[in-house]
C-alpha positions in Angstrom: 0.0 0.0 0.0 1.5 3.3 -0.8 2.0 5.7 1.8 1.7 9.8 1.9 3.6 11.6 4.5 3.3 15.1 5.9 6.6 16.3 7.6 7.3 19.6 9.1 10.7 20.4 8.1 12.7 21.9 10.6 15.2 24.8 9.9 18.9 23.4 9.0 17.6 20.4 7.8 18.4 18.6 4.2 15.4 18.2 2.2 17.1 15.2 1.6 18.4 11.6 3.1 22.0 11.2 2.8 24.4 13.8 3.7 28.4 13.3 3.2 29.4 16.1 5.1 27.3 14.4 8.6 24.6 17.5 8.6 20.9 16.8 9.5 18.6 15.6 6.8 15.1 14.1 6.7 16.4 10.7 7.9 17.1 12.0 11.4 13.0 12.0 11.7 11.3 10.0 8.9 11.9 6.3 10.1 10.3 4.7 7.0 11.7 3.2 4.2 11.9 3.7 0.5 9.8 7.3 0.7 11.2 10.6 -0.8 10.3 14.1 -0.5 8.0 15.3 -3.5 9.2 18.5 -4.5 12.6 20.2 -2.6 12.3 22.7 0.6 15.6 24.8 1.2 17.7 24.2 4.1 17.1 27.5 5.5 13.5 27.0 4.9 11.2 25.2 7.5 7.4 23.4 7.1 5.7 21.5 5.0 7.3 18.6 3.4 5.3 15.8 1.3 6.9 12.3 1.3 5.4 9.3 -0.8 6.9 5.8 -2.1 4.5 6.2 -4.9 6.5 7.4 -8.1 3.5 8.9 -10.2 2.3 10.6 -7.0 5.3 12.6 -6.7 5.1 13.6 -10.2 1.1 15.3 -9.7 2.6 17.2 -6.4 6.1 17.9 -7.8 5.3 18.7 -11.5 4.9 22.2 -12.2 2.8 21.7 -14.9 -0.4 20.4 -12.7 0.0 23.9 -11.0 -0.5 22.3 -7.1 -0.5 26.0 -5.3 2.2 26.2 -2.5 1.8 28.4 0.2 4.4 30.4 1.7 4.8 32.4 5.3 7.6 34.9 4.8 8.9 37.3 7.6 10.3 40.1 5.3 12.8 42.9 6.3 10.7 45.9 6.1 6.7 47.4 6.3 5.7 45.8 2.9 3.8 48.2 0.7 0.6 47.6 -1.5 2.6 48.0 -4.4 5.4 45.6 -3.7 2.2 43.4 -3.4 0.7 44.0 -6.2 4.3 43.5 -8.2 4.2 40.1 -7.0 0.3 39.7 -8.0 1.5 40.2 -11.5 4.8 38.5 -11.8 8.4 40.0 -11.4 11.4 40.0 -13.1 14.1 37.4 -12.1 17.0 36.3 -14.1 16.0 33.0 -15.4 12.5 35.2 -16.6 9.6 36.5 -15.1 7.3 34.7 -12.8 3.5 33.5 -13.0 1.4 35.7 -11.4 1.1 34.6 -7.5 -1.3 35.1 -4.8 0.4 37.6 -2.1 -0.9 39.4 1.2 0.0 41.1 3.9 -1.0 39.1 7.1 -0.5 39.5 10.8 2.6 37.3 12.5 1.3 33.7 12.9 0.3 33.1 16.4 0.6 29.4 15.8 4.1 29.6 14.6 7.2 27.9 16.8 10.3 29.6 17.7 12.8 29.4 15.3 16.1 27.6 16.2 18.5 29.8 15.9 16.3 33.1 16.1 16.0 35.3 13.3 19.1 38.0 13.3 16.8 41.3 13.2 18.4 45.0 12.5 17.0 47.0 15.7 16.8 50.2 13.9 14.8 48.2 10.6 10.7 47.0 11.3 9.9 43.5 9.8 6.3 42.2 8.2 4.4 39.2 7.3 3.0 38.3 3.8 1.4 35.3 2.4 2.2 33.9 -1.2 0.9 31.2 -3.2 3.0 30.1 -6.0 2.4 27.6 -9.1 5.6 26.9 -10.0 9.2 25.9 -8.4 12.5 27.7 -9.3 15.4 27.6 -6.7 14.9 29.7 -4.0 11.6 31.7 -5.3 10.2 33.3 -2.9 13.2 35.0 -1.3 14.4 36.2 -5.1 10.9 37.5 -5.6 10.6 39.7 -2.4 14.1 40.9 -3.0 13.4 41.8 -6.2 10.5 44.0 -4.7 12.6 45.4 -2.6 12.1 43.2 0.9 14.4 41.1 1.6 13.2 37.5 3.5 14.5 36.6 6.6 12.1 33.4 7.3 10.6 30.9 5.0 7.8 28.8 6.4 6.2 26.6 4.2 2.6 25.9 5.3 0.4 24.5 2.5 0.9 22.1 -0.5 -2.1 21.5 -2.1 -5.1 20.6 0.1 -2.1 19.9 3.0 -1.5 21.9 5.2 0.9 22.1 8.2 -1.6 22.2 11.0 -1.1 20.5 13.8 2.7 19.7 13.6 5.0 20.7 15.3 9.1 21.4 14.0 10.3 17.2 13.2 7.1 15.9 13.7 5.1 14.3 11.0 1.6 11.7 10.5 0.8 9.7 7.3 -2.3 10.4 5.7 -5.0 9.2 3.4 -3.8 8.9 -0.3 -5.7 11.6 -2.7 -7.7 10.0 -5.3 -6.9 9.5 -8.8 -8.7 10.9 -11.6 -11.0 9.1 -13.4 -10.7 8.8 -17.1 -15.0 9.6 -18.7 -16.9 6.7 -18.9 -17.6 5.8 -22.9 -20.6 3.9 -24.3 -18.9 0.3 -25.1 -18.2 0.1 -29.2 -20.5 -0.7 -32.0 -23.8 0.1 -29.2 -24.3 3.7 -30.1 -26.7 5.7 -28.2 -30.4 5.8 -29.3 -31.5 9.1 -30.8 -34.6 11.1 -29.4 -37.3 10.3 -31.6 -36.5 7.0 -33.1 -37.5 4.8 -30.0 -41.1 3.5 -31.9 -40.6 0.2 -33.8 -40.9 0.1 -37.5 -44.4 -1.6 -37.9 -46.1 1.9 -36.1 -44.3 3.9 -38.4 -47.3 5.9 -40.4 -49.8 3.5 -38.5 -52.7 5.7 -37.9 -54.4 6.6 -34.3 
């Protein structure tokens, strides 16, 4: 039976199993064999991590192309504007091209959110905000290049949706399986050479003309 795993990622942590150099990676809390994250999270990012054995699964929650929205918790350096908003509603400008359009909003610090560990490093003399973005599409490090590029620079990266997934509920290293999505169904088709009857031709051929 495949299995579906929601992880919260923990800051300093490899999005991955193996590490050559001895730092932490997902195998220092996923006990289970033969799963693999679907779709990368940066080390310096924390939350929501999807892990399946199921090969054609991680291609419908990787792929960009079926457009799964990721949500995004950013702590940015700065008092975020409307219109640095509103450049990120319409796509920016990075150097491998400009972006799809995303969902962004400025939202109130998460009361739910855990310390992180280490703290942020914070400029006294500098405010910092919150904003919410939904992207449909993966490039390396994409949210931090896009609020740079509007001027507001992040300083963390939570990760709290994928999908229909969210993180609620977990806590940093913690992570539950959970029900596999369904599969689309191809449409059902009439089975060959029994086309459909056609309105109107449902009377046998002996009333034809027959008189009431």
């Amino acid at each position: 039976m495949p299995r579906l795993i929601l992880l919260n990622k923990p800051y300093d942590v490899l999005c991955q199993f193996t590490d050559e150099e001895g730092r932490r990676t997902l195998k220092n809390y996923v006990a289970v064999q033969g799963v693999y994250p679907a779709g990368r999270l940066d080390r310096d990012s924390e939350g929501l991590v999807v892990l399946t054995d199921d090969g054609s699964l991680t291609a419908r929650i990787a792929d960009p192309k079926h457009k799964l929205p990721k949500t995004y918790w950013a702590q940015v350096e700065g008092e975020v504007t409307e219109e640095a908003l509103a450049a990120l509603r319409a796509g920016v400008d990075l150097k491998d091209g400009p972006t799809l359009p995303a969902e962004a909003a400025r939202m109130e610090e998460p009361q739910n959110l855990w310390p992180r560990d280490p703290p942020v490093r914070f400029r006294l003399s500098v405010p910092t905000s919150w904003i919410s973005l939904t992207l449909r599409e993966g490039r390396n490090r994409q949210v931090r290049r896009m609020t740079a590029a509007v001027g507001f620079p992040t300083l963390r990266l939570v990760r709290w949706r994928v999908g229909d997934w969210t993180l609620d509920g977990l806590s940093p290293g913690e992570w539950r399986d959970v029900p596999l999505p369904a599969s689309p169904r191809p449409p059902v088709r009439p089975p060959a050479g029994k086309p459909r009857p056609l309105a109107g031709r449902n009377r046998r051929p002996a009333d034809r003309g027959r008189k009431h």
